[in-house]
TORKEPA-466765 format. One record per residue (C-alpha): residue number from 1; residue in one letter; x, y, z. Coordinates in steps of 0.5 Angstrom, whole numbers, plus 2048, in hexadecimal, padded with zeros to 3 digits. Layout:
N
(node NUM "A" (X Y Z));
...
END
This chain:
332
(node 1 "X" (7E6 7D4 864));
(node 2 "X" (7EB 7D1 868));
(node 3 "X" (7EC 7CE 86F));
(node 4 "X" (7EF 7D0 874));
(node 5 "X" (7EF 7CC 87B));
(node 6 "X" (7F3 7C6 87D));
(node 7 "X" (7EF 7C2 881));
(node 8 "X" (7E9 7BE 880));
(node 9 "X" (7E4 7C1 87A));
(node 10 "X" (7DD 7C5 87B));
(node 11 "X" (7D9 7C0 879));
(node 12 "X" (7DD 7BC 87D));
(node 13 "X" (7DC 7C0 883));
(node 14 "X" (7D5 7C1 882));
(node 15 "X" (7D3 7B9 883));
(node 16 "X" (7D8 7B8 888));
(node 17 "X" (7D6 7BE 88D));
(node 18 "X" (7CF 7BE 88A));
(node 19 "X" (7CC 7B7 88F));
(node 20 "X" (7D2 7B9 894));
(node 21 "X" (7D1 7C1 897));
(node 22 "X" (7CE 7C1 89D));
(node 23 "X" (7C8 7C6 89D));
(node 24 "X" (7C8 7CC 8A1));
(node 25 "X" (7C3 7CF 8A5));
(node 26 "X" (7C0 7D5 8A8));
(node 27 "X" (7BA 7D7 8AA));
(node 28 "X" (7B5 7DA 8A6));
(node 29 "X" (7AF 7E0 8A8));
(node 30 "X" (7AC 7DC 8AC));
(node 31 "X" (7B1 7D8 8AF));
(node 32 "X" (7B1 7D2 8AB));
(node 33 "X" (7B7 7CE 8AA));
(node 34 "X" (7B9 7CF 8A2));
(node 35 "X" (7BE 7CC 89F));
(node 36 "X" (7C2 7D0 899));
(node 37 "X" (7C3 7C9 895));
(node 38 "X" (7BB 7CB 895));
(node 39 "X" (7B8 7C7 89A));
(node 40 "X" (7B3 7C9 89F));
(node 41 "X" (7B3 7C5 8A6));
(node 42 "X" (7B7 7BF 8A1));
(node 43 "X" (7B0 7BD 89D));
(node 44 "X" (7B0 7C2 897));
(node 45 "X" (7B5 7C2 892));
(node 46 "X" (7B6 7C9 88D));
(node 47 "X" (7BA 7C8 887));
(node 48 "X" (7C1 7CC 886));
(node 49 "X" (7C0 7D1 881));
(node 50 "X" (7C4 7D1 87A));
(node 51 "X" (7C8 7D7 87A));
(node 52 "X" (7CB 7DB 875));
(node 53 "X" (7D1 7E0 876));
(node 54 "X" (7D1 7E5 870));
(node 55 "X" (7D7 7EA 86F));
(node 56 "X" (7DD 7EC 86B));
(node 57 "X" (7DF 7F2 869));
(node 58 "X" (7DD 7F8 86A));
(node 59 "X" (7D8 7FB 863));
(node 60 "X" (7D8 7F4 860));
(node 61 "X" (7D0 7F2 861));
(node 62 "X" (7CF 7F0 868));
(node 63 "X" (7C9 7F4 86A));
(node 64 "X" (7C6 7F1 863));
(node 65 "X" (7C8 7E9 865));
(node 66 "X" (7C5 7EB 86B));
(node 67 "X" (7BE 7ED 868));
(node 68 "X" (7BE 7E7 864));
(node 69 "X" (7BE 7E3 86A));
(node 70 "X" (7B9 7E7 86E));
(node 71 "X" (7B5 7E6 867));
(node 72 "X" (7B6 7E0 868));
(node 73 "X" (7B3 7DF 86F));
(node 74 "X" (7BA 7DF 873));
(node 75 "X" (7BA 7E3 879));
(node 76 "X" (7BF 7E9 878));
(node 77 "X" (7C3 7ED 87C));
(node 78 "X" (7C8 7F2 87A));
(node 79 "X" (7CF 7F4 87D));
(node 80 "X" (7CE 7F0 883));
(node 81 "X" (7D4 7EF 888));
(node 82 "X" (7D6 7E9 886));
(node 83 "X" (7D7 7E7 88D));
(node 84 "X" (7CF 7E7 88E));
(node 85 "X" (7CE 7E2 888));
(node 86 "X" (7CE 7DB 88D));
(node 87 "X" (7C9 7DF 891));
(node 88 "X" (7C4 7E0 88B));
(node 89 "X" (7C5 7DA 888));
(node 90 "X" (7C3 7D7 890));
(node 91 "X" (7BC 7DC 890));
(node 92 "X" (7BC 7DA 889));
(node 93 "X" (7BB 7D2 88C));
(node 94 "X" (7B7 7D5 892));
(node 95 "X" (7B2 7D7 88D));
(node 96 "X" (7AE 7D0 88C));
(node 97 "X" (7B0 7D0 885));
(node 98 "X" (7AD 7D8 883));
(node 99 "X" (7B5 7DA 881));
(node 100 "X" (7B8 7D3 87D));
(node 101 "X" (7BC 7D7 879));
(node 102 "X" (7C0 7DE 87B));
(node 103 "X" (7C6 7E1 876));
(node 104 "X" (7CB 7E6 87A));
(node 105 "X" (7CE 7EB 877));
(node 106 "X" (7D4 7ED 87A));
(node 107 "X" (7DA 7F1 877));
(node 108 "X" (7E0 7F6 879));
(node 109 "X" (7DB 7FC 87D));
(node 110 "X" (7DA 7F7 882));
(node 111 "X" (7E2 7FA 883));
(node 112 "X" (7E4 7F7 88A));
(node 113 "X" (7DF 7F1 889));
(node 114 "X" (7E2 7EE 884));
(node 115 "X" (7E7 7EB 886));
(node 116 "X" (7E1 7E7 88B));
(node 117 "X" (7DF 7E3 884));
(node 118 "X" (7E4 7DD 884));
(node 119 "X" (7E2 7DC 88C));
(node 120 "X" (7DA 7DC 889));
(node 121 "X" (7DC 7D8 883));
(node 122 "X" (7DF 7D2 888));
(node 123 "X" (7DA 7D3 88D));
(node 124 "X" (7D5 7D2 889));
(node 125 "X" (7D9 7CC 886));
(node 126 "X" (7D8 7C9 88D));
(node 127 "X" (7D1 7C9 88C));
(node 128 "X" (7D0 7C6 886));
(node 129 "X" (7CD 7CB 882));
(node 130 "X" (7CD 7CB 87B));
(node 131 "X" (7D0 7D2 879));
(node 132 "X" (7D2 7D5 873));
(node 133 "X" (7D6 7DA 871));
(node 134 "X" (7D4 7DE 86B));
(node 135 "X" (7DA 7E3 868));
(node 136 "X" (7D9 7E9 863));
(node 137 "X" (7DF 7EA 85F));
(node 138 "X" (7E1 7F0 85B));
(node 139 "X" (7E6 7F3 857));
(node 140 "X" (7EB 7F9 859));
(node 141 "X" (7E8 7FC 853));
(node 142 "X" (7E1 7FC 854));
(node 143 "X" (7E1 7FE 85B));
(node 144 "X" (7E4 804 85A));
(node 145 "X" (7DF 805 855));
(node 146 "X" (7D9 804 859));
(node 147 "X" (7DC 807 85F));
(node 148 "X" (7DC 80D 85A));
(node 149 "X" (7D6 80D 857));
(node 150 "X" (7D2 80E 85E));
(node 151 "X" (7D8 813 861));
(node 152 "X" (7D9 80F 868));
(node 153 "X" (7DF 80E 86A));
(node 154 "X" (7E1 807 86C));
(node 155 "X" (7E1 805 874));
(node 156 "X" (7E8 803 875));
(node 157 "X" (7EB 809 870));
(node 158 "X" (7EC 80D 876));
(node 159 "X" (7F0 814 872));
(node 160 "X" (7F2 80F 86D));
(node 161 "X" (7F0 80D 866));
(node 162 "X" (7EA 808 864));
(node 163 "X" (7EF 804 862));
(node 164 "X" (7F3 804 869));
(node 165 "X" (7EC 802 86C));
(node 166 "X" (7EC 7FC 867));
(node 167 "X" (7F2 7FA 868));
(node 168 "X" (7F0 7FA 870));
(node 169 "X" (7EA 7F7 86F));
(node 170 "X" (7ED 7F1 86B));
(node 171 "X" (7F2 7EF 86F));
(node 172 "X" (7EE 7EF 875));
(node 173 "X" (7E9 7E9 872));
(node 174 "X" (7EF 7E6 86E));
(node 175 "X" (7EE 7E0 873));
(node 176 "X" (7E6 7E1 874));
(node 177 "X" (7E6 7E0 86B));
(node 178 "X" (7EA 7DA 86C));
(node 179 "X" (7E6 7D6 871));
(node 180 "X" (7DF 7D9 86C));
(node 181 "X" (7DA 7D4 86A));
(node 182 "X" (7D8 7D7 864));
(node 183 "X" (7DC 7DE 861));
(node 184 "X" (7D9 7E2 85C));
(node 185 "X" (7DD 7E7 858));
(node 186 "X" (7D7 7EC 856));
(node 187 "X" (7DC 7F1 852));
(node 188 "X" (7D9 7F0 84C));
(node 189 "X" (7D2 7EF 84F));
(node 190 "X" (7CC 7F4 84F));
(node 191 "X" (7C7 7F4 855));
(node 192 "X" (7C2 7EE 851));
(node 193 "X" (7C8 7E9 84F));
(node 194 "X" (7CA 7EA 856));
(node 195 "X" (7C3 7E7 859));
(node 196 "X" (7C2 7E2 853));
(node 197 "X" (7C8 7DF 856));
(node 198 "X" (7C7 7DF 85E));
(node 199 "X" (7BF 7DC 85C));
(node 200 "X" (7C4 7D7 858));
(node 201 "X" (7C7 7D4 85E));
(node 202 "X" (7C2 7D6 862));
(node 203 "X" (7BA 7D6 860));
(node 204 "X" (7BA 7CE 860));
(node 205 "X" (7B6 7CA 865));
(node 206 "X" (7BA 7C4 866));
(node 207 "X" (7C3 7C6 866));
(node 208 "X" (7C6 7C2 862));
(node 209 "X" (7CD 7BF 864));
(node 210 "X" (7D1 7C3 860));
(node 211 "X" (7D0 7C8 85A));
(node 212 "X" (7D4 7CA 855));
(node 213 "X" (7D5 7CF 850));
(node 214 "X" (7D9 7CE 84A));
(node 215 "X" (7DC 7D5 846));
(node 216 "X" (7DE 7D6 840));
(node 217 "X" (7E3 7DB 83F));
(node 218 "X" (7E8 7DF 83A));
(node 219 "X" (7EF 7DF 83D));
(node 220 "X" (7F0 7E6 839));
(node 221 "X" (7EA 7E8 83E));
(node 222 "X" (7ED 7E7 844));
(node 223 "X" (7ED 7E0 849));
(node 224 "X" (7E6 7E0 84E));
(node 225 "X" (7E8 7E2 854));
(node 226 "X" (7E3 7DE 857));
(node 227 "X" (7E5 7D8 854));
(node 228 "X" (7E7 7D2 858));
(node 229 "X" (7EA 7CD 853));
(node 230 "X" (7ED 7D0 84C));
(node 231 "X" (7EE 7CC 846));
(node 232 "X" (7F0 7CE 840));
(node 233 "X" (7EE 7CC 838));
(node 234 "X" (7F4 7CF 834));
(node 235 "X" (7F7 7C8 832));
(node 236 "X" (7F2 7C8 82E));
(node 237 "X" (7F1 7CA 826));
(node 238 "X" (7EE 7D0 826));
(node 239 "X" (7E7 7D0 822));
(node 240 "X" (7E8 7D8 821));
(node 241 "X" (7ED 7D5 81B));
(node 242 "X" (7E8 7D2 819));
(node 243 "X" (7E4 7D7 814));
(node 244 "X" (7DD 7D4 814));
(node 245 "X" (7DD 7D2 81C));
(node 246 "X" (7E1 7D9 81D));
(node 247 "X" (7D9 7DC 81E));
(node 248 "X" (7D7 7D7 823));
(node 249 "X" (7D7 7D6 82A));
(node 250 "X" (7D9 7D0 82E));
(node 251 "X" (7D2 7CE 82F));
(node 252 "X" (7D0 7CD 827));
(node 253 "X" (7D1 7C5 825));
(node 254 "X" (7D7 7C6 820));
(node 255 "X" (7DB 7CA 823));
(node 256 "X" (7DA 7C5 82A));
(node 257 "X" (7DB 7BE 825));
(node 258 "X" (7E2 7C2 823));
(node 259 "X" (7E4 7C3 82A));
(node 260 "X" (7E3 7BD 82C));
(node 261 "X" (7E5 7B9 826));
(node 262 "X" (7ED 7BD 828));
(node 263 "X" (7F1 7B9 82A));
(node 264 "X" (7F1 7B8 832));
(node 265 "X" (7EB 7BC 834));
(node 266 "X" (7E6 7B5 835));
(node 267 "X" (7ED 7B3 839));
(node 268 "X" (7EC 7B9 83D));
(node 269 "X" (7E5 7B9 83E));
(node 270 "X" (7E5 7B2 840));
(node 271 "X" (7EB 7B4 846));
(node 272 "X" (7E9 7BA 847));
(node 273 "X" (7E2 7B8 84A));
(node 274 "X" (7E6 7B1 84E));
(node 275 "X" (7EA 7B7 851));
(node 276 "X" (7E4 7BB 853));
(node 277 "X" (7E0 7B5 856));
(node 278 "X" (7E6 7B5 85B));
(node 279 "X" (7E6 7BC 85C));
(node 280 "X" (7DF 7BC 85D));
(node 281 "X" (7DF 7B7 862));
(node 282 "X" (7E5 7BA 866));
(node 283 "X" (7E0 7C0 866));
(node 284 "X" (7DA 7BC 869));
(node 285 "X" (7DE 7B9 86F));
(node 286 "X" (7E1 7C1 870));
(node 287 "X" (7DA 7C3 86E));
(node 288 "X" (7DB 7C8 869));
(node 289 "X" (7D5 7C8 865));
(node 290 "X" (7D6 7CD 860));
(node 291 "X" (7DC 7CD 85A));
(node 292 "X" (7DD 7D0 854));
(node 293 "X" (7E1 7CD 84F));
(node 294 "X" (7E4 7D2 849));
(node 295 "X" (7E6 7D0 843));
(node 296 "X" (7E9 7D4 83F));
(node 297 "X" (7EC 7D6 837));
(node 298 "X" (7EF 7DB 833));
(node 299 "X" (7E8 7E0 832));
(node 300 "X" (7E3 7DB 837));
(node 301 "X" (7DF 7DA 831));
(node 302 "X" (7E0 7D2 82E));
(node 303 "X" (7E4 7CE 832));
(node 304 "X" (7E3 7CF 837));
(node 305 "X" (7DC 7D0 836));
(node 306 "X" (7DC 7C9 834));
(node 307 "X" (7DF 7C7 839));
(node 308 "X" (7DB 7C9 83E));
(node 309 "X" (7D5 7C7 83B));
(node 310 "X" (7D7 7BF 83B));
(node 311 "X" (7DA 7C0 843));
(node 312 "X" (7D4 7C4 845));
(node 313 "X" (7D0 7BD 842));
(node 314 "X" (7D5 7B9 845));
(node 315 "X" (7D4 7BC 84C));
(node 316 "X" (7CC 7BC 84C));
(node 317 "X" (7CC 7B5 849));
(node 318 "X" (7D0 7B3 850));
(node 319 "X" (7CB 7B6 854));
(node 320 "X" (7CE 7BD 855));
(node 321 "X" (7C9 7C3 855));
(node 322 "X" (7CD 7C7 84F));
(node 323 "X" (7CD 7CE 84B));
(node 324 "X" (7D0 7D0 845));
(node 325 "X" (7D2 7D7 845));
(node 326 "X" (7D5 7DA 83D));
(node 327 "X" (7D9 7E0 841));
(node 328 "X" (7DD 7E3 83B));
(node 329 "X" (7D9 7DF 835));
(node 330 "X" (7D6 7E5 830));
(node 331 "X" (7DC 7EA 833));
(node 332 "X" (7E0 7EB 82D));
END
């Protein structure tokens, strides 16, 4: 997850703008003067929905994450324009606090109107909305597979392959996944794991400042796509030399004591996590608030196993929402 903009950060758009726009008003059904900052004649104040944009690629689960939410009490609309996204979150806080959380989908059958989310998204930024983008991630791979299994072609493959489509597809929300909040690679993930995720992040009651997912991998498995940092364990000795420590996994005490009795893993521990504080800070003040930190080894199963576990307890310890996630433990 990477930003992009030069100029002031969303967080800082957000307070700066949020006391400093002017309301605009316009007249309602009965000739009232209302205001789109949610005041009627100056004397009621409405508060400005939370907002979620959903989108990503084409087959990779956005009308599942977005029942997830609908599940969850958000207002959904799906494939609305993404120049009618300012409009519907000033309805939203014209609606005397009866629509406070609304989640859009928006995606490449909006054809023309895409290219209007980055002017919505700075527009909205003006207005001190908090907003979110949610991007959904898959492989070449399993795209095509799902394309296929359900016999539709996909909307931007013209008289091209599937995989002409994709490659359209990708290049068109390149800079839409860099500027995400949160990416999910749902590649390997079936229709529950994908909800568990998005309940994950958004079923609790308070939002927390940041929530980290830290990973565990085999680097013979692949890198996560949706990882945002990436540390690797292979300076270590490999437990799986070790005939008695070989059938156990990184979450098991012996082998964990024998990682962290090599040389340089409590070192790295130690720097690692000083090094992620200040990351999580920058986050913060650019208000990012989701992470995925990869820790990776051979087969995914002892090191870096280990490792994450220490990490993940580091963070939560620090006041970090954290979970733990095994990707390739059990693979081999």
């Amino acid at each position: 997850m990477t930003e992009h903009d030069t100029g002031p950060t969303r967080s800082e758009r957000a307070q700066g703008k949020a006391g400093e726009a002017r309301p605009r008003e316009a007249a309602d059904e009965n000739g009232a003067q209302v205001s789109t900052d949610g005041t009627a004649n100056g004397a009621q104040e409405a508060a400005i929905p939370e907002l979620v944009i959903i989108s990503g690629m084409s087959g990779a689960g956005r009308s599942t994450a977005a029942k997830c939410l609908e599940d969850l009490g958000w207002f959904v609309v799906d494939n609305l324009p993404p120049a009618l996204i300012p409009t519907m979150v000033e309805l939203g806080a014209r609606s005397q606090g009866n629509v406070a959380r609304i989640a859009v989908v928006v995606d490449v059958r909006g054809r023309r109107f895409f290219d209007n989310l980055r002017e919505s998204l700075a527009d909205l930024d003006g207005r001190g909305v908090t907003r979110r983008i949610v991007f959904l991630e898959s492989s070449d791979e399993a795209l095509v597979r799902r394309f296929e299994s359900v016999r539709r072609p996909h909307p931007l493959q013209g008289d091209g392959r599937i995989v002409d489509g994709i490659a359209a597809e990708r290049e068109l929300l390149r800079e839409l996944r860099g500027d995400a909040d949160l990416v999910i690679d749902t590649s390997s993930l079936n229709v529950h794991e994908l909800r568990a995720k998005m309940d994950a992040q958004f079923a609790g009651e308070e939002e927390p400042e940041l929530r980290a997912t830290v990973m565990s991998f085999g680097f013979k498995y692949g890198l996560p796509v949706d990882a945002d940092l990436v540390a690797d364990m292979r300076f270590l000795p490999n437990p799986h030399w070790v005939p008695e420590l070989r059938p156990f996994t990184g979450v098991n005490e012996e082998v964990a004591s024998y990682v962290f009795n090599q040389p340089g893993a409590k070192e790295f521990l130690d720097r690692y996590a000083e090094l992620l504080r200040l990351i999580a800070a920058g986050y913060r003040r650019e208000g990012k608030r989701y992470v995925t930190i990869a820790i990776g080894c051979t087969g995914g199963k002892h090191r870096s196993v280990a490792m994450s576990e220490k990490l993940a307890a580091r963070l939560a310890a620090e006041g970090v929402e954290t979970v733990v996630v095994h990707r390739d433990m059990g693979r081999e």
